[in-house]
N, C-alpha and C positions, 0 to 999 in steps of 0.2 A: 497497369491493372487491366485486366482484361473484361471486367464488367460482367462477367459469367456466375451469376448467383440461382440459376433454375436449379440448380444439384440442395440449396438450401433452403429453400420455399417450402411452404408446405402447400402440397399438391390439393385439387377439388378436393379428392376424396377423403382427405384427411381432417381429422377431429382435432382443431387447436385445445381442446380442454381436455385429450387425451394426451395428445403430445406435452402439452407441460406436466400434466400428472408423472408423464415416463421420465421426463427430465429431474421434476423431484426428486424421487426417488433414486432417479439414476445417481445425480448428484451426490445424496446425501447419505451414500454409500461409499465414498469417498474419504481416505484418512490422510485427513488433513492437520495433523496434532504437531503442536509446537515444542519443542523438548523444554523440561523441567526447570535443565541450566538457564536457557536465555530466560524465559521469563522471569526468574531470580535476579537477571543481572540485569532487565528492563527497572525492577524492583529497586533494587541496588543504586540504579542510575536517577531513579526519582526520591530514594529517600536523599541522596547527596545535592537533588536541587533543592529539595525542601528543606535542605540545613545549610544551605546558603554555599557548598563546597564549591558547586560547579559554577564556574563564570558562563554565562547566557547572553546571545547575541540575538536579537530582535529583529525580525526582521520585517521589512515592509515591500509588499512586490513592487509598490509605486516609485522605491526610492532604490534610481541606480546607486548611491553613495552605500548604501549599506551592502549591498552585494558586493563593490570593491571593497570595502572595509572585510567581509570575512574573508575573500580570497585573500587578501593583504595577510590576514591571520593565519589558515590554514599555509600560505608559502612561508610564515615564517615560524609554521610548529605549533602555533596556540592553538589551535583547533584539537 
């Protein structure tokens, strides 16, 4: 990295409560819509844990044992 951020800063003369205003809006101008199908099939996916179909692996970031345990699964297709 070359540690070169003066192109990002915002200069003396510059209004921080203008610049975000422009960023607002800049933003939020922005189409960012998720298609119809997946969130059906996010839908889909939660009503099959909620009826018990999907088997669920738990996971715990402190415990190396369970992170072998899914890779163990995913190499042998249960995932």
């Amino acid at each position: 990295m070359t540690n070169n951020f003066d192109g990002y800063k915002l200069l003396k003369d510059d209004d921080p409560f203008k610049e975000c205003y422009e960023w607002f809006w800049q933003l939020l101008g922005e189409d960012n819509v998720i298609p119809k199908s997946f969130l059906e099939h996010l839908q889909e996916i939660i009503r099959r844990i909620d009826a018990g179909e999907e088997k669920l692996i738990y996971f715990n970031l402190d415990d190396d044992k369970t992170f072998e345990q899914i890779m163990e699964c995913e190499s042998n297709g249960n995932v």
